[in-house]
N, C-alpha and C positions, 0 to 999 in steps of 0.2 A: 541600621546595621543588620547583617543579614546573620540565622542563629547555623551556630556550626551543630553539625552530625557526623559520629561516628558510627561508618558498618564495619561490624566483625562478623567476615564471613569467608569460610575458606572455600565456596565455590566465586569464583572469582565473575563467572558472566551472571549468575544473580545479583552480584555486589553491586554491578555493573547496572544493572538494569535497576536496581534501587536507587542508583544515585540518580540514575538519569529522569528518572518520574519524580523525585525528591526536588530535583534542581528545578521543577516546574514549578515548583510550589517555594522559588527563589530561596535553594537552602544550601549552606556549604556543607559539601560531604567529604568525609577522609575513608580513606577503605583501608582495612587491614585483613589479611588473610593466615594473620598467625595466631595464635591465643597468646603467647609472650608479647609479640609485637603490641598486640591490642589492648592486651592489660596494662603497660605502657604507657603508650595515646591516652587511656581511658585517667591516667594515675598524673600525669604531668600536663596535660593540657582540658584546656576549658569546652567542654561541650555541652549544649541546648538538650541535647536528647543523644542516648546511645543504640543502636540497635544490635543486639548481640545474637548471634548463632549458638545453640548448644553444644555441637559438635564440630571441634575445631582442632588441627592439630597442636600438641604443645599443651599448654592449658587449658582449659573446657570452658564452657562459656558458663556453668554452673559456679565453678570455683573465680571465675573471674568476676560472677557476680557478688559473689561474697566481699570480695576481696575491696570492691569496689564501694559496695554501700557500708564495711567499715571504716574507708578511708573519704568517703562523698556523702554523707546519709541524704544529700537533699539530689542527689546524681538521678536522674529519672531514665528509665531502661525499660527500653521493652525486648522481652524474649526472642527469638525464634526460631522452632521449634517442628520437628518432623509430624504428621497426621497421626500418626501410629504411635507416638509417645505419650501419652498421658503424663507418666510418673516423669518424666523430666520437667513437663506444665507447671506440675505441681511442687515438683523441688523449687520451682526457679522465682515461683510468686511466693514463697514462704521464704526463700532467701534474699529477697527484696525488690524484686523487679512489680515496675509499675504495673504492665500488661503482660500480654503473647501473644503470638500471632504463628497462625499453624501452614504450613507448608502445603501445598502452595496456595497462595491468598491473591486478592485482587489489589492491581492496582490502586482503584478506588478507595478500595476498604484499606489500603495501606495509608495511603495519604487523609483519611479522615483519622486513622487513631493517632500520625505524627502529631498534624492539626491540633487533636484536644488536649495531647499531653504539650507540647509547646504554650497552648493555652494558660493551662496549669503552673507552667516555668514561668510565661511572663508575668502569669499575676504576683506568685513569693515575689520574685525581681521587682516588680514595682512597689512591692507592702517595702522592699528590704530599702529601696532607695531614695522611697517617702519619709523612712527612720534617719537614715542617713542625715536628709536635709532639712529632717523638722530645726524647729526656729532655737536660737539658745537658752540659756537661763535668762539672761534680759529681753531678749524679746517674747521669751514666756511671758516675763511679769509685765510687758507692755500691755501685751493682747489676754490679761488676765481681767481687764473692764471689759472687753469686749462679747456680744453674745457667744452661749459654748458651740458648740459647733455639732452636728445633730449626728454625725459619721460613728456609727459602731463600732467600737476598733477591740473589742472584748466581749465573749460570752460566758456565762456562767451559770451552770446548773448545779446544785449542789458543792458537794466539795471541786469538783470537774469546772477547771476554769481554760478557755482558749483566748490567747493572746495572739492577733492578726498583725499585731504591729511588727510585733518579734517573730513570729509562727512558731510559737511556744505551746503546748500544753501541760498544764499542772495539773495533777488528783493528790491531796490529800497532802498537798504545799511540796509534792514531788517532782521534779519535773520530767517530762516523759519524750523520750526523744522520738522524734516519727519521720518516717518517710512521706515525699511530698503526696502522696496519692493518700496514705494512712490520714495526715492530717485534714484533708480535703472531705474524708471520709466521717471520722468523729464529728469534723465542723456540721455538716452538713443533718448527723443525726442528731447533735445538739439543737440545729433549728428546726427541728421538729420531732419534740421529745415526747416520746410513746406512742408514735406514728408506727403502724407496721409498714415497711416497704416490701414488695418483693425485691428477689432478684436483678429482672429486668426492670425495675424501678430506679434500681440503684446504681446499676447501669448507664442508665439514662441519665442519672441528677450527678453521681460523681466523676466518673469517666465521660461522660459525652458519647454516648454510641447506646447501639443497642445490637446486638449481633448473637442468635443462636449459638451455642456448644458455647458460649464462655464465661460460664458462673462459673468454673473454678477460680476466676478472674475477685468474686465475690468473691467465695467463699474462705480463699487463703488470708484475704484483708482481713474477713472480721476475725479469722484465727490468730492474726498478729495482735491485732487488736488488743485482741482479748487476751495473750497472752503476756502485754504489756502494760494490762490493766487492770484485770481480773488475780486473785486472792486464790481464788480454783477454778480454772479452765471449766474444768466437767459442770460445775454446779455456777454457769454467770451467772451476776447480778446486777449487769450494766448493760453489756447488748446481750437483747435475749434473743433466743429462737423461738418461733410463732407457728408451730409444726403444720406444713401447707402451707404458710401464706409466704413468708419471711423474717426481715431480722429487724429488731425494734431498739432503741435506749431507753434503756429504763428509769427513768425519773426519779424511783425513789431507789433505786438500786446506789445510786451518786452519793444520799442525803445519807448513807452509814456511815 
């Protein structure tokens, strides 16, 4: 089954020319050219990946992003976003959006960041439908002589527990709600705890790419992160910063 994509974009022959480099890469596209329209589309029907414009008539693509990861938290959305804007960059990954991608971008480079965030959708979608169809209570207790089965389905550092099964994370028997790309991220510094990465490390191991000008890309995560984890933003004690190098989990930061 092929994944659907929504562009909200109100220059209409960009829209255009995204769907048609998108459709190569066998994807169904819906284009919207209003910010109401789009928010919409986005709020009643099922999509793989969104691509949102910031600057839209009607609603904005900032407020639409809002609106979207409180009624979607697992909705994955990547930005896009003029050269010249920084401060809407940054608005738009601290209000939830996966990525961005800045005006005007390559094809290429467009269709490797669909790719990895799709990536990212099919695997939650297959953890969620491995749950679905795991065995019942009797055939649990069938296959309970059986050898266990050697597949990780949980990590656990400290009080800092991740459940893959559910794409849950708990601190401190809380549970913490995350965006797909958020969860991808803690997973990832959990297996490899007190590791410093940089930036472009992190790039690489969470998102799938590596592309100059886009650690704000980082850097707004670990600030959610952190502000959905941490006790005092200013003073972490769970992902720290590593001045020069980058951002690390702190192992014992967990064990308080």
């Amino acid at each position: 089954m092929k994944d659907n994509i929504l562009i909200i974009e109100d220059e209409i022959d960009i829209a255009k020319l995204i769907k048609v480099h998108l459709s190569e890469l066998d994807l169904n596209c819906d284009i919207c050219t209003q910010g109401d329209e789009g928010l919409q589309q986005a709020l009643t029907k099922d999509y793989q990946l969104i691509l949102l414009d910031v600057m839209l008539p009607g609603i904005n693509g900032l407020d639409i992003c809002r609106q979207v990861r409180q009624e979607k938290p697992l909705q994955s959305i990547i930005m896009l976003t003029s050269k010249t804007s920084e401060i809407d960059r940054i608005l738009g990954l601290e209000l939830g959006a996966d990525d961005y991608m800045t005006k005007p971008f390559s094809i290429r480079e467009l269709q490797a960041r669909v790719r990895s965030q799709l990536r990212r959708v099919h695997a939650i979608t297959a953890k969620n439908a491995s749950e679905i169809n795991s065995p019942s209570h009797e055939e649990k207790s069938v296959k309970e002589a059986e050898p266990a089965q050697t597949e990780q389905t949980s990590t656990s550092i400290g009080q800092l527990q991740i459940d893959h099964r559910f794409h849950q994370v708990t601190y401190k028997n809380k549970a913490i709600n995350l965006t797909v790309t958020e969860f991808e991220l803690i997973d990832f510094f959990c297996k490899h705890p007190d590791q410093v990465f940089s930036r472009t490390q992190l790039l690489d191991g969470v998102w799938g790419y590596h592309h100059n000008g886009y650690e704000h890309t980082v850097n707004s995560h670990i600030n959610r992160l952190r502000s959905k984890l941490e006790e005092d933003c200013t003073e972490p004690k769970i992902i720290q910063t590593v001045w020069g190098v980058g951002y690390k989990l702190n192992s014992a930061g967990v064990m308080l």
